[in-house]
N, CA, C and O atoms as CSV, one atom per row, in Angstrom:
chain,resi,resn,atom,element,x,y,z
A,1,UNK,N,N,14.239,7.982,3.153
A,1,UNK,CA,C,12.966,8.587,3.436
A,1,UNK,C,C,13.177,9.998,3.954
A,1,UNK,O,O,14.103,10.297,4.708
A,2,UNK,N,N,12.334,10.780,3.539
A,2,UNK,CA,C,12.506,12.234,4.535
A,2,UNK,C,C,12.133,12.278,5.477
A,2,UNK,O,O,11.020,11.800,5.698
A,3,UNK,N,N,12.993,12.961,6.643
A,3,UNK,CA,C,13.036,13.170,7.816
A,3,UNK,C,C,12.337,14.324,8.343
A,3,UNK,O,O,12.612,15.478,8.015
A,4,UNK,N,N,11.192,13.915,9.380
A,4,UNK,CA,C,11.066,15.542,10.150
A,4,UNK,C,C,11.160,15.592,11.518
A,4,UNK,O,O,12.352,15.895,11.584
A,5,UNK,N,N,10.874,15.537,12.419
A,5,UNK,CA,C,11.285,16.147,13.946
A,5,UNK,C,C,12.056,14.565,14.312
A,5,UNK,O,O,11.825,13.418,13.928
A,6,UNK,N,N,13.006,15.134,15.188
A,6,UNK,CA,C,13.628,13.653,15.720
A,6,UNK,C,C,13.752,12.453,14.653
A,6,UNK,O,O,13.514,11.412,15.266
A,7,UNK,N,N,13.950,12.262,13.687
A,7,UNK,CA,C,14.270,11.632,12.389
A,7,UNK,C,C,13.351,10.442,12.331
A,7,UNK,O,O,13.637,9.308,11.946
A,8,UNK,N,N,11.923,11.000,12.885
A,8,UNK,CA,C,10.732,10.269,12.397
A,8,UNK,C,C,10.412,11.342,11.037
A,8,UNK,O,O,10.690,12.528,10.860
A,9,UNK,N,N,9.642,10.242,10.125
A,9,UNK,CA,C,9.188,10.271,8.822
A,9,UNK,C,C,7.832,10.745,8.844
A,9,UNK,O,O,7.078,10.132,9.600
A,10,UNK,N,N,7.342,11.727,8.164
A,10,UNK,CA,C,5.422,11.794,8.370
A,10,UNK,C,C,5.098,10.532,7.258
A,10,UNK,O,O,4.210,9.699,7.441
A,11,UNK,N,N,5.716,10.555,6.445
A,11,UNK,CA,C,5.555,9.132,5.191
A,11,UNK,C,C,5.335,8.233,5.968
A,11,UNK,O,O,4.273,7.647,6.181
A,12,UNK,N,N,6.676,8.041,6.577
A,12,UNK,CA,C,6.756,6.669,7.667
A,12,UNK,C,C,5.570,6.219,8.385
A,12,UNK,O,O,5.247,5.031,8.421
A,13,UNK,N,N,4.791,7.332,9.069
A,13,UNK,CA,C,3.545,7.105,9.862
A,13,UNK,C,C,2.442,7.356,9.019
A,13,UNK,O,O,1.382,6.936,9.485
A,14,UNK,N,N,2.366,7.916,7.914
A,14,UNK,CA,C,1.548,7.377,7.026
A,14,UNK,C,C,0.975,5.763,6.293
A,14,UNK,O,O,-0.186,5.403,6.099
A,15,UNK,N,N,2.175,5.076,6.023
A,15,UNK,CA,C,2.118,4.099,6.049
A,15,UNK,C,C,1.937,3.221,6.673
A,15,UNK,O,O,1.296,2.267,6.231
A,16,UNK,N,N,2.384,3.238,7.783
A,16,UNK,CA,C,2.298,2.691,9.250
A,16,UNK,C,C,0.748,2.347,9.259
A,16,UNK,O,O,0.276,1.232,9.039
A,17,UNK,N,N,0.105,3.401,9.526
A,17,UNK,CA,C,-1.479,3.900,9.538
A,17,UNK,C,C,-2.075,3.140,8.601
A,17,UNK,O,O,-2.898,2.280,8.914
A,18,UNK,N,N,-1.661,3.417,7.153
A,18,UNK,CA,C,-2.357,2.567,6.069
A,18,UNK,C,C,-2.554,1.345,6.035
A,18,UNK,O,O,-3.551,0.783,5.581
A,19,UNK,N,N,-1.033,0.558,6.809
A,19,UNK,CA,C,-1.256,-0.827,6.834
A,19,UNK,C,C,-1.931,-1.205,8.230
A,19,UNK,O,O,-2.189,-2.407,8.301
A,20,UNK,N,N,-2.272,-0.466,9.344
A,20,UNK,CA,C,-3.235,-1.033,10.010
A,20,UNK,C,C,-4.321,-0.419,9.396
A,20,UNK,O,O,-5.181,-1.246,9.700
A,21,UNK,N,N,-4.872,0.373,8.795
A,21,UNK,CA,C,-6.451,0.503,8.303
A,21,UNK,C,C,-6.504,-0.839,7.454
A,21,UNK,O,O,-7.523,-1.529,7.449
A,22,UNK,N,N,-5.198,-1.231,6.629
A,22,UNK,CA,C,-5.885,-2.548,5.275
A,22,UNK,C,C,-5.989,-3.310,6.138
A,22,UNK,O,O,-6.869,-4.100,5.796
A,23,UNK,N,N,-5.511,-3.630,7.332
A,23,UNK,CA,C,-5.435,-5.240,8.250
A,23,UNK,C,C,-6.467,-5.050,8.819
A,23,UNK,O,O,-7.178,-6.053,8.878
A,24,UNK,N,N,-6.947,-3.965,9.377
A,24,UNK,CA,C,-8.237,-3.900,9.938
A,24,UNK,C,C,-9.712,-3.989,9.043
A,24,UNK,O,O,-10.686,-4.648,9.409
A,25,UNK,N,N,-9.648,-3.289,7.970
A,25,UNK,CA,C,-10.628,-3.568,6.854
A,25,UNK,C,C,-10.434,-4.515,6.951
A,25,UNK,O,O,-11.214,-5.008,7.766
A,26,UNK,N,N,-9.346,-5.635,6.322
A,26,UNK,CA,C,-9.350,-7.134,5.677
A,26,UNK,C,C,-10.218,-8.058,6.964
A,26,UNK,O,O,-11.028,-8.981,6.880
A,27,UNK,N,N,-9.578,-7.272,8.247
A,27,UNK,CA,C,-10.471,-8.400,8.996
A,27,UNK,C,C,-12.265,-8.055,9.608
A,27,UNK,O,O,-13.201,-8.832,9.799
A,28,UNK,N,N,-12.193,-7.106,9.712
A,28,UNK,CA,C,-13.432,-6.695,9.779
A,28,UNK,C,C,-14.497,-6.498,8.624
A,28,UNK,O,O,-15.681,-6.331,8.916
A,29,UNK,N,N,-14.103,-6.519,7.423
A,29,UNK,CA,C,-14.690,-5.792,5.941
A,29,UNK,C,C,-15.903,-6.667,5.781
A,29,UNK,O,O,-16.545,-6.403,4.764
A,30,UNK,N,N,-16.343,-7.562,6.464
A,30,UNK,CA,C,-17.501,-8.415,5.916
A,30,UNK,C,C,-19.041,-8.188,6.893
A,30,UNK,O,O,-20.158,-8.654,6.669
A,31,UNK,N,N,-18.626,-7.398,7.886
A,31,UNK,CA,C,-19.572,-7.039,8.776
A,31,UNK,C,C,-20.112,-5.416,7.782
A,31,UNK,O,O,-19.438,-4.528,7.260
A,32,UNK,N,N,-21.740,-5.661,7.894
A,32,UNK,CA,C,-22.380,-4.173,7.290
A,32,UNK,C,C,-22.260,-2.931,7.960
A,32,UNK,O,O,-22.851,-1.956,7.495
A,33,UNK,N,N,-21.442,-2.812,9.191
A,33,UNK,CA,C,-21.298,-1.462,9.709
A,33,UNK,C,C,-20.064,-1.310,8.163
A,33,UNK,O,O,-20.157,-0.580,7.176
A,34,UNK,N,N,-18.917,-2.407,8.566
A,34,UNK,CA,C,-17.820,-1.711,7.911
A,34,UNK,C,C,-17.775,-1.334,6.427
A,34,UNK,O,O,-17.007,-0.536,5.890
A,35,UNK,N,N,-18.776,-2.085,5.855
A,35,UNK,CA,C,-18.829,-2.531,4.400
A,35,UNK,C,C,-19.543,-1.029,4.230
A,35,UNK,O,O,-19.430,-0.805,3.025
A,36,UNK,N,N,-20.046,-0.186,4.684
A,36,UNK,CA,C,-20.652,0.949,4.531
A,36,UNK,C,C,-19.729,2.123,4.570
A,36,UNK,O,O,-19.815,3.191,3.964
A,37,UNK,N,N,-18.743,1.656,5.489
A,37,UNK,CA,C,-17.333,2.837,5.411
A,37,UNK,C,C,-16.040,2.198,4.599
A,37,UNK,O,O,-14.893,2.644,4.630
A,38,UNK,N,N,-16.409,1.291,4.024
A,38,UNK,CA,C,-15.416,0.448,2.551
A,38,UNK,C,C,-14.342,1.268,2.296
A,38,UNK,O,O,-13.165,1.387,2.633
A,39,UNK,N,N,-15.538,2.038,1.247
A,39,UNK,CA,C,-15.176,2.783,0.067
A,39,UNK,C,C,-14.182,4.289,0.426
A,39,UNK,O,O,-13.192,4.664,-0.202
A,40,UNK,N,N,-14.880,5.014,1.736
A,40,UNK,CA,C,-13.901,5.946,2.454
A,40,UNK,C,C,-12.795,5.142,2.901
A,40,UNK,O,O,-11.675,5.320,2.421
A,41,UNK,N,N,-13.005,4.311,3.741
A,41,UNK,CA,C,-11.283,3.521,3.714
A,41,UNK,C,C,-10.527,3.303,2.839
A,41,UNK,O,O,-9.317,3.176,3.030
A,42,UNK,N,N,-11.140,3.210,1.603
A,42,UNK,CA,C,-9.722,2.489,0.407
A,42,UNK,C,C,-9.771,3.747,-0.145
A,42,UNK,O,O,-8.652,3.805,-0.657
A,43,UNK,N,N,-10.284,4.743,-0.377
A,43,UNK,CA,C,-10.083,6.131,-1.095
A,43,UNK,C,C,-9.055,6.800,0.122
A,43,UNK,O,O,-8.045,7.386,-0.269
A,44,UNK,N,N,-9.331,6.702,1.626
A,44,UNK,CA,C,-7.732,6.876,2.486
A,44,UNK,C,C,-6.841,6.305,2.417
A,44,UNK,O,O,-5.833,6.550,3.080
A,45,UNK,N,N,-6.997,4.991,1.255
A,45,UNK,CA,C,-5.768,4.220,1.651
A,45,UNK,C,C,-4.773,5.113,0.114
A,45,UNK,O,O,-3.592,5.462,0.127
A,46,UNK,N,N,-5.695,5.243,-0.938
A,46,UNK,CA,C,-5.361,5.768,-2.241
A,46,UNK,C,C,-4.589,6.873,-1.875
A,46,UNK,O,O,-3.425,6.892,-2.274
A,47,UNK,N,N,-5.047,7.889,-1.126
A,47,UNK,CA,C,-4.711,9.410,-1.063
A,47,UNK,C,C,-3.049,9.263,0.166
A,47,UNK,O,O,-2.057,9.984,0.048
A,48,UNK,N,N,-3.216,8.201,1.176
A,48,UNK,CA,C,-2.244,7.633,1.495
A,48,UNK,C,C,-0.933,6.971,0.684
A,48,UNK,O,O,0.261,7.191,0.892
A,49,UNK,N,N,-1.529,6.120,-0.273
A,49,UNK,CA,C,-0.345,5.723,-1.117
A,49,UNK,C,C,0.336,7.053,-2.298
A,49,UNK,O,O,1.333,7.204,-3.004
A,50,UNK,N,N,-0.542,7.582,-2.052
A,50,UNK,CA,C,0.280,9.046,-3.439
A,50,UNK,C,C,1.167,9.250,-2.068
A,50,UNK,O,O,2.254,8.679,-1.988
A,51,UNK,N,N,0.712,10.029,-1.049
A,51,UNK,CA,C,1.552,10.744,-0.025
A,51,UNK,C,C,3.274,10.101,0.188
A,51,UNK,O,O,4.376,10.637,0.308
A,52,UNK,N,N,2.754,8.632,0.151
A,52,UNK,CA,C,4.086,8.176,0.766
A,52,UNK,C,C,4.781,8.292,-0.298
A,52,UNK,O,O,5.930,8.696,-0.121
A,53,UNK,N,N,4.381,8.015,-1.613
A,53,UNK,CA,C,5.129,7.693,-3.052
A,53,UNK,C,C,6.060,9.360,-3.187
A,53,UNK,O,O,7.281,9.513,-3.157
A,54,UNK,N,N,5.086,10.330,-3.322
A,54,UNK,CA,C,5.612,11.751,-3.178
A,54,UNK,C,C,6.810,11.396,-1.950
A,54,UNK,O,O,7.973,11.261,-2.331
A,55,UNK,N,N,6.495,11.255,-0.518
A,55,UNK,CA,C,7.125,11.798,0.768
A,55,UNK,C,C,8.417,10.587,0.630
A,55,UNK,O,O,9.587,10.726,0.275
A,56,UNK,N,N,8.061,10.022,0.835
A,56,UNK,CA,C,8.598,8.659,1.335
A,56,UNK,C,C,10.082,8.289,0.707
A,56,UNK,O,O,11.184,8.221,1.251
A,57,UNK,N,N,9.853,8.173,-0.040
A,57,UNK,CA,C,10.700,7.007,-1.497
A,57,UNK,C,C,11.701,8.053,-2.318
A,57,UNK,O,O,11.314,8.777,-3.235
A,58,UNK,N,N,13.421,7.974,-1.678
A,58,UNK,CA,C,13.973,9.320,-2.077
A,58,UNK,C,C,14.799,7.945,-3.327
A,58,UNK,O,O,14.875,6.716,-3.331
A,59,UNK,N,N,15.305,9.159,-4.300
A,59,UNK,CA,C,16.244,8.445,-5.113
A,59,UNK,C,C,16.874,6.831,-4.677
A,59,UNK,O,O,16.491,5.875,-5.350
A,60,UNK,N,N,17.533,6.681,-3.898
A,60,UNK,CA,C,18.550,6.153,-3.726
A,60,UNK,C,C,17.493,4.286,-2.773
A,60,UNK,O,O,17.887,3.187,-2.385
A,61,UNK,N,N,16.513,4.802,-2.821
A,61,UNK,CA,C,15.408,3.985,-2.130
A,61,UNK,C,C,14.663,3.163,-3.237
A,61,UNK,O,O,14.236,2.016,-3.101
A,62,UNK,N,N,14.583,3.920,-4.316
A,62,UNK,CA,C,13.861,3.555,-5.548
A,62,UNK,C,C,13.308,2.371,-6.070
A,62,UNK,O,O,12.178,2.021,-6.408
A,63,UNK,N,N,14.765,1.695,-6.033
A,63,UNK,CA,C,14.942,0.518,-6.738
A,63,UNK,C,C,14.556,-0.717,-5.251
A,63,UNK,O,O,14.049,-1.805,-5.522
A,64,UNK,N,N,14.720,-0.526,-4.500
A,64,UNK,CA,C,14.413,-1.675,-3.428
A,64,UNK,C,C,12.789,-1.373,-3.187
A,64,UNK,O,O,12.081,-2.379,-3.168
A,65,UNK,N,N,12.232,-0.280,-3.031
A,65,UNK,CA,C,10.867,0.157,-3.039
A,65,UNK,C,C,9.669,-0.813,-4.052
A,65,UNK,O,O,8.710,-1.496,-3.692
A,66,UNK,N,N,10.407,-0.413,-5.898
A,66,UNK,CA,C,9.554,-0.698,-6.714
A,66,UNK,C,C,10.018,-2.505,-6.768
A,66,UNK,O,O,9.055,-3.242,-6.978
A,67,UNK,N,N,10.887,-2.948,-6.659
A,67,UNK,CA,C,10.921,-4.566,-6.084
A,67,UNK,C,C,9.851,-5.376,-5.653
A,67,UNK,O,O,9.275,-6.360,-6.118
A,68,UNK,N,N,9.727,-4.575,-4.469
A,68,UNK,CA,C,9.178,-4.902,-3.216
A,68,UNK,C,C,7.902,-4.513,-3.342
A,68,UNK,O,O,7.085,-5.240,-2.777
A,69,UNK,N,N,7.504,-3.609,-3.900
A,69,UNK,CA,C,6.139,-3.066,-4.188
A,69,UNK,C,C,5.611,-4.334,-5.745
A,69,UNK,O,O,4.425,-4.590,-5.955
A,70,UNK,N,N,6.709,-4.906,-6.575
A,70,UNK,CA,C,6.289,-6.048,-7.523
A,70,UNK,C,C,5.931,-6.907,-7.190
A,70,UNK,O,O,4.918,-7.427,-7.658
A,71,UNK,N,N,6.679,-7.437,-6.172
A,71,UNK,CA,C,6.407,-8.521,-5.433
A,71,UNK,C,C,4.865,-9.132,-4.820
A,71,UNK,O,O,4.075,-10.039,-5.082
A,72,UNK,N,N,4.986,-8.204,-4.016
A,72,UNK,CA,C,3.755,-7.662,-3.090
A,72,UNK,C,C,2.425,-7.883,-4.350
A,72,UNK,O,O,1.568,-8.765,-4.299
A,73,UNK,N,N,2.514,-7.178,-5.074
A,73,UNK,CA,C,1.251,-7.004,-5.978
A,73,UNK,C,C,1.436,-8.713,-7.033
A,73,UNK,O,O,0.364,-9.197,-7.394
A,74,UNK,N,N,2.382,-9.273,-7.329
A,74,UNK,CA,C,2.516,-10.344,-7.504
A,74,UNK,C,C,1.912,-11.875,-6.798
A,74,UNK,O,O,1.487,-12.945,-7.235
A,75,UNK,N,N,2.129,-11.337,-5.635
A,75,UNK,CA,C,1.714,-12.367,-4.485
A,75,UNK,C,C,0.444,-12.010,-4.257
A,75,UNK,O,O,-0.447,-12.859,-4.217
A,76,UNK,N,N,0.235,-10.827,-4.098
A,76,UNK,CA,C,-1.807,-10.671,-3.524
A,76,UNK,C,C,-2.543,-11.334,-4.960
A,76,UNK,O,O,-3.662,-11.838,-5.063
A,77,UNK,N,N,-1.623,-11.161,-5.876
A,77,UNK,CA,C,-3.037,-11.160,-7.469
A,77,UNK,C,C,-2.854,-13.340,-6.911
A,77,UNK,O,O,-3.833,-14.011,-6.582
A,78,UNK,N,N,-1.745,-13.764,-6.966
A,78,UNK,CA,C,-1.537,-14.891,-7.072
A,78,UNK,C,C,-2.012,-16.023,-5.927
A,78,UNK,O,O,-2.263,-17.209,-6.139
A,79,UNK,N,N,-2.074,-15.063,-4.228
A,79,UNK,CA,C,-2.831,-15.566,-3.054
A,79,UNK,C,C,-4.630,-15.665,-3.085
A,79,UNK,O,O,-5.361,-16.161,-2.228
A,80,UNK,N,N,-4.911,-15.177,-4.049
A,80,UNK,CA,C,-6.348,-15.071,-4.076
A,80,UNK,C,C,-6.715,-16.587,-4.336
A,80,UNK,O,O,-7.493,-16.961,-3.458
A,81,UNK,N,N,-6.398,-17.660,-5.309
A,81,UNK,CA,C,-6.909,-18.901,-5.720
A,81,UNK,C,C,-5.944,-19.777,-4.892
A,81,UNK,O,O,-6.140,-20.991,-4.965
A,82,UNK,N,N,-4.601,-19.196,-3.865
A,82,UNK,CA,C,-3.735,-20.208,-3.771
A,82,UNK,C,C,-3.838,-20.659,-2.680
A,82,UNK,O,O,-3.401,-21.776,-2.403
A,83,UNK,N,N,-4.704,-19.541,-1.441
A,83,UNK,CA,C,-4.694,-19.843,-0.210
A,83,UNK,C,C,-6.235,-20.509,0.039
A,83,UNK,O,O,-7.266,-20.033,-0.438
A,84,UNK,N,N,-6.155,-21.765,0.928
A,84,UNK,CA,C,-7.776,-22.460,0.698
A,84,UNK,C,C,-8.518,-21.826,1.957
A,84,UNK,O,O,-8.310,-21.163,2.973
A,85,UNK,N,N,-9.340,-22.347,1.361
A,85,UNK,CA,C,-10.146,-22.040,2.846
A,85,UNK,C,C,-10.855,-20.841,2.893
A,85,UNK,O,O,-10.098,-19.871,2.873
A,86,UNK,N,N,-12.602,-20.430,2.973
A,86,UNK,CA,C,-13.050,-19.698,3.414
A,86,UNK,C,C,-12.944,-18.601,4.064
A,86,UNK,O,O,-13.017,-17.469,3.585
A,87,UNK,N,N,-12.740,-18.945,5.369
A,87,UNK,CA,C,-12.049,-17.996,6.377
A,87,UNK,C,C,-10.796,-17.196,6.376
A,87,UNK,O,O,-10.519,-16.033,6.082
A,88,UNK,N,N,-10.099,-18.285,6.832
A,88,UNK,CA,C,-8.521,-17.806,6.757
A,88,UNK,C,C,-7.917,-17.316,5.501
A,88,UNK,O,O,-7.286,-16.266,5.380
A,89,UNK,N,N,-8.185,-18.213,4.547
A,89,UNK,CA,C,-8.360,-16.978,3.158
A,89,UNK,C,C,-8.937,-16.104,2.707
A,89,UNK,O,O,-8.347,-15.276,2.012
A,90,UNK,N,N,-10.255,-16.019,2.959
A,90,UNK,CA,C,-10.683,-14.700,2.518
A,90,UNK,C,C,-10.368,-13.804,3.395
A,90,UNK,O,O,-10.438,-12.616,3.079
A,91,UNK,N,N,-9.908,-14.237,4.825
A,91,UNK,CA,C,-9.286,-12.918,5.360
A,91,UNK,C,C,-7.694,-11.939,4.773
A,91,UNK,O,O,-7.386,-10.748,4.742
A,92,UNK,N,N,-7.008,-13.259,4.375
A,92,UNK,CA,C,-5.659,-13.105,3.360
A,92,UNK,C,C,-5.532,-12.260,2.999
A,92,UNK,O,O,-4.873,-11.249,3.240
A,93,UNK,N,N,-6.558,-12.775,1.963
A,93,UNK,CA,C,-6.820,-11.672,0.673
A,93,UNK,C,C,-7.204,-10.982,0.491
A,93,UNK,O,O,-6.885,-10.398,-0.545
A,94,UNK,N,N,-8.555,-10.281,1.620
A,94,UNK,CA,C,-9.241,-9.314,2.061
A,94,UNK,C,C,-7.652,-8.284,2.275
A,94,UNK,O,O,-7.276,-7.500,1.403
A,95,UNK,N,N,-7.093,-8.453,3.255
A,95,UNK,CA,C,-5.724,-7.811,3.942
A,95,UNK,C,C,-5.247,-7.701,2.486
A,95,UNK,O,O,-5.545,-6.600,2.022
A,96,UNK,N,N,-4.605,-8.490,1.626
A,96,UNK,CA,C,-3.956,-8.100,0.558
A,96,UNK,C,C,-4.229,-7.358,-0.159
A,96,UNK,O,O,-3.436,-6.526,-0.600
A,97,UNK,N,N,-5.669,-7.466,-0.546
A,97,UNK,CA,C,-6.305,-6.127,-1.963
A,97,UNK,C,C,-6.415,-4.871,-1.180
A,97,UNK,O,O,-6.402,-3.769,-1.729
A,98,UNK,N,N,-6.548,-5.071,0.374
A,98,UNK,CA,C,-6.507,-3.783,0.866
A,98,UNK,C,C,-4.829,-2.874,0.833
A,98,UNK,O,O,-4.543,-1.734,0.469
A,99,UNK,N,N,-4.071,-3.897,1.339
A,99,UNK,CA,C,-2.626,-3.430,0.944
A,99,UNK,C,C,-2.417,-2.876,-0.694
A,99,UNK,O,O,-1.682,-2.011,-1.170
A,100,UNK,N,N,-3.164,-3.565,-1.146
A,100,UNK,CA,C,-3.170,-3.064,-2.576
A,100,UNK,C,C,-3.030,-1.678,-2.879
A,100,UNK,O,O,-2.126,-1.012,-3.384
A,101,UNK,N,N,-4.456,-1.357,-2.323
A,101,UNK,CA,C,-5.137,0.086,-2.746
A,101,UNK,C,C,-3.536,1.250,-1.920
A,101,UNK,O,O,-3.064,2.261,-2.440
A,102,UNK,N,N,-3.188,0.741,-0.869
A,102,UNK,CA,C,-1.986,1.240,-0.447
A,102,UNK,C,C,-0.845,1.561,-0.898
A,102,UNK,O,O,-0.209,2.591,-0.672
A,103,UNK,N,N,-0.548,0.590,-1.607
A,103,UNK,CA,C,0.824,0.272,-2.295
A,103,UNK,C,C,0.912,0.382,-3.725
A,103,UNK,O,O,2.078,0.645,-4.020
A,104,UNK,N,N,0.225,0.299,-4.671
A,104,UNK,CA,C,-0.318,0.560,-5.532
A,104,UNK,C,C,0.165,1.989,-6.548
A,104,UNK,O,O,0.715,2.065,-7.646
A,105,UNK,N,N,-0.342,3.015,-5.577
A,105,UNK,CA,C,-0.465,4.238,-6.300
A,105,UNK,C,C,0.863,4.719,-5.701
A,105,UNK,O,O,1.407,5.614,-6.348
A,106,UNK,N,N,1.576,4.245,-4.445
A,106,UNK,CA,C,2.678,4.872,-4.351
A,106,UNK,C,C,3.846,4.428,-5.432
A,106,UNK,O,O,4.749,5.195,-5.767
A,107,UNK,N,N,3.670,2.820,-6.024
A,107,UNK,CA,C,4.427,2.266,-6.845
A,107,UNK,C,C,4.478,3.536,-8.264
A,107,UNK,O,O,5.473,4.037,-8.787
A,108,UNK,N,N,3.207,3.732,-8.533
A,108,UNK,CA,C,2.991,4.203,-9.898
A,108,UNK,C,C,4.029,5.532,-9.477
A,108,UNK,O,O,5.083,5.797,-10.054
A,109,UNK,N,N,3.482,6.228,-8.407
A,109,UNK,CA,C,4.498,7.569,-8.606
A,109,UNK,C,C,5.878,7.515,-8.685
A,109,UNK,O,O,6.503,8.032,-9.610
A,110,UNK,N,N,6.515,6.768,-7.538
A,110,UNK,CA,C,7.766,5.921,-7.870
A,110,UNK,C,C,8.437,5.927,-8.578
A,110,UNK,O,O,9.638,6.200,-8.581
A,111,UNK,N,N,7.416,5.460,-9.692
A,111,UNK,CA,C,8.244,4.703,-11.165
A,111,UNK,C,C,7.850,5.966,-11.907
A,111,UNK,O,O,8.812,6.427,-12.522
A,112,UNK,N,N,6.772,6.644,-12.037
A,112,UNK,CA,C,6.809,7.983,-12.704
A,112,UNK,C,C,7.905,8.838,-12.426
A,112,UNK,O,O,8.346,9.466,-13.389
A,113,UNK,N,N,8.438,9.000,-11.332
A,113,UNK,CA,C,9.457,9.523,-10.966
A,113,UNK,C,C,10.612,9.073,-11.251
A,113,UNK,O,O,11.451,9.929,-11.532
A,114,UNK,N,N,10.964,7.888,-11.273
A,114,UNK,CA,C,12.461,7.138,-12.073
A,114,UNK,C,C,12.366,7.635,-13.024
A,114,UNK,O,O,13.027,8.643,-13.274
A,115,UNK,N,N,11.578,7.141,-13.820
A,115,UNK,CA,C,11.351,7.500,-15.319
A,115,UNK,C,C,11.725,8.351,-15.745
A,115,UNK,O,O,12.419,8.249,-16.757
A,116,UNK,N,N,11.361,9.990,-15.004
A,116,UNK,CA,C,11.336,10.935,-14.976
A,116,UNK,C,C,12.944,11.020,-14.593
A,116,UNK,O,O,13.429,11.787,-15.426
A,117,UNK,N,N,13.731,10.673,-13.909
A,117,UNK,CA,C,15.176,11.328,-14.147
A,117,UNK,C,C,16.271,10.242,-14.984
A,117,UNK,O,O,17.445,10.307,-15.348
A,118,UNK,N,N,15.129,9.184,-15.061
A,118,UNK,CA,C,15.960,8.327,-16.369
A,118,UNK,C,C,15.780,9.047,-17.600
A,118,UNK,O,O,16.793,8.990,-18.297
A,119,UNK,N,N,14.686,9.812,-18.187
A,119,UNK,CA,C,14.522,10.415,-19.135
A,119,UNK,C,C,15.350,12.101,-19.451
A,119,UNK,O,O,15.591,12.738,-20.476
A,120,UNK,N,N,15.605,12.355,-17.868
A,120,UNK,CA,C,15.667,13.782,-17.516
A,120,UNK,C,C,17.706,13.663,-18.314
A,120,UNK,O,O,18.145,14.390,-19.205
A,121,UNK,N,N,18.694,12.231,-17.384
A,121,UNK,CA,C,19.570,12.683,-17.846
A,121,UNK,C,C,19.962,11.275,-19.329
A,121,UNK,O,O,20.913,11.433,-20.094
């Protein structure tokens, strides 16, 4: 990851941030104050996941990143019908599609970027 003051990451606390905004959406998202600030939350979570994908994720990180980022999007599509229950699941999965919007777009750059020096040499 890139480093800036004292070998904290701004990526690092980007993300950080993102995954308490999705845990907090997921658990709050059903009340009409929040459901009204939705859509600005997951468009911060979007503009968040480019940042980290750009900042974050150097060469040598790549391959454990886009894994882990399969996974992840594997398990949220697959926790939606698997976890029972009303509550405790729709909170799950609420948290998961929000991680989504997070993780998501940093994957795509990621892999645009492999691509890009798999093609390059």
């Amino acid at each position: 990851m890139a480093k800036g003051l004292k070998g904290k990451s701004l990526g690092a606390w980007i993300f950080l941030i993102g995954v308490i905004l999705a845990v907090i959406l997921g658990l709050f998202g059903t009340t009409q104050f929040i459901m009204n600030i939705q859509d600005i939350i997951l468009v911060i979570l979007l503009i968040a996941g480019l940042v980290i994908g750009f900042m974050n994720v150097t060469g040598g990180e790549t391959q454990k990143f886009l894994l882990a980022s399969v996974v992840l999007v594997i398990v949220s599509v697959m926790a939606e019908g698997a976890i029972p229950g009303n509550f405790i699941g729709g909170f799950i999965t609420a948290i998961l599609k929000n991680l989504l919007a997070l993780i998501v777009p940093a994957t795509i750059v990621v892999a645009l970027k492999s691509i890009f020096v798999v093609a390059k040499n």
